[in-house]
N, C-alpha and C positions, 0 to 999 in steps of 0.2 A: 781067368781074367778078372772076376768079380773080386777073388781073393787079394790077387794083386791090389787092386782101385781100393778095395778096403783095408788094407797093409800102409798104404803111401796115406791114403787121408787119418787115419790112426797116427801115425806118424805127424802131418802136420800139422792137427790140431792139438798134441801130445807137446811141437814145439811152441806153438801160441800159447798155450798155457805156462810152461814153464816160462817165456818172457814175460807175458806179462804178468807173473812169480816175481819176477828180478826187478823189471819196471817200478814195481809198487813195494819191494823194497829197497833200493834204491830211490824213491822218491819221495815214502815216508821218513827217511834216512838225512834227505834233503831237508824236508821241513822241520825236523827237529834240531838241525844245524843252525838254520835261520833262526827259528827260535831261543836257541839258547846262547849263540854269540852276542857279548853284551856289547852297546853303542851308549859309551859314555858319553859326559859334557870331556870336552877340551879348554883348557886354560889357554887362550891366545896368545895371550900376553907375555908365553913363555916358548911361543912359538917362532924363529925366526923370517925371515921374509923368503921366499923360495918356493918352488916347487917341489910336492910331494907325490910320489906315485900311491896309487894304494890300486889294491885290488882285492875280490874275495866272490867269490863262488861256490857253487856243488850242483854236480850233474845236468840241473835242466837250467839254471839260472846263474849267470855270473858279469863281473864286469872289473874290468882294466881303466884306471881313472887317472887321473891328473888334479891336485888340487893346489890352488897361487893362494899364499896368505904374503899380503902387502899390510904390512903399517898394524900391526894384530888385527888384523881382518883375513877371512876371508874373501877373495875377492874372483876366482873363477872356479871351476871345477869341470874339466873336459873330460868326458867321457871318449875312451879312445877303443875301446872294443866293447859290445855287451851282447851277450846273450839271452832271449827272454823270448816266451812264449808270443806267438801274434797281438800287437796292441797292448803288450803290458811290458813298455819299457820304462815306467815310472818317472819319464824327463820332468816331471814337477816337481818332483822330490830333490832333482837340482837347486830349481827355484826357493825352493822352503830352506834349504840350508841355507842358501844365501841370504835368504833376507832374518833368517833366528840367527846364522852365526853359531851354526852348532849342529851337528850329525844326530844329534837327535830329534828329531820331525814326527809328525804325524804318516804314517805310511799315504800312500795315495790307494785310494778303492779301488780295488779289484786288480790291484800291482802290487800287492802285499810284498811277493818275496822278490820282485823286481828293485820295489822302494827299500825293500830290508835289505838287500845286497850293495846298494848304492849308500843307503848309510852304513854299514859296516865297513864297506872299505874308506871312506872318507874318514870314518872313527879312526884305523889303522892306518892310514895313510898320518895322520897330526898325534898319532900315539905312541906308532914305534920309534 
């Protein structure tokens, strides 16, 4: 019986590790995504009046967006699906684009890859 009990708990701390193995590659994985997708300035004024979808993600952090440029402005940006850790959904980083007029912002503390996701796809939403 002993054998047994220590057969299964071998076993699943054997599987804990190996996820959290994959976890932390896969999430180191993620962060160097974020980091290296670039968030240009957007030229407006070459931007027609419409709605543009954008969206952009990896693994723990992503979001599905909506952005309205009226009159070469920017003028909404709806977030229509996001993913993000508890309380790091970056909804200021809405804010800041709106009032710069450009996807590139200051991330907000401690929603880093919340607020990098949310620029990145608004870049790619006004760049493809």
């Amino acid at each position: 019986m002993k054998k047994k009990l220590l057969k299964i708990l071998v076993i699943v701390i054997g599987i804990l590790i190996i996820g959290g193995v994959i976890f932390k590659i896969r999430y180191d994985r993620m962060v160097r995504v974020f980091r290296e997708e670039e968030v240009g300035t957007v030229d407006l004024q070459q931007i027609k009046d419409g709605v543009y979808p954008g969206n952009f993600g990896d693994f723990l952090v992503s979001v599905t967006l909506d952005v309205t440029v009226s009159d070469n402005r920017i003028t909404d940006i709806e977030i229509v699906e996001q993913h993000y850790g508890p309380g790091y959904n970056a909804e200021e980083t809405v804010d800041r684009i709106l009032e710069a007029q450009s996807p590139h912002v200051d991330a907000v503390s401690g929603a880093t890859g919340s607020s990098r996701c949310i620029m990145i796809a608004v870049y790619k939403a006004l760049s493809d």
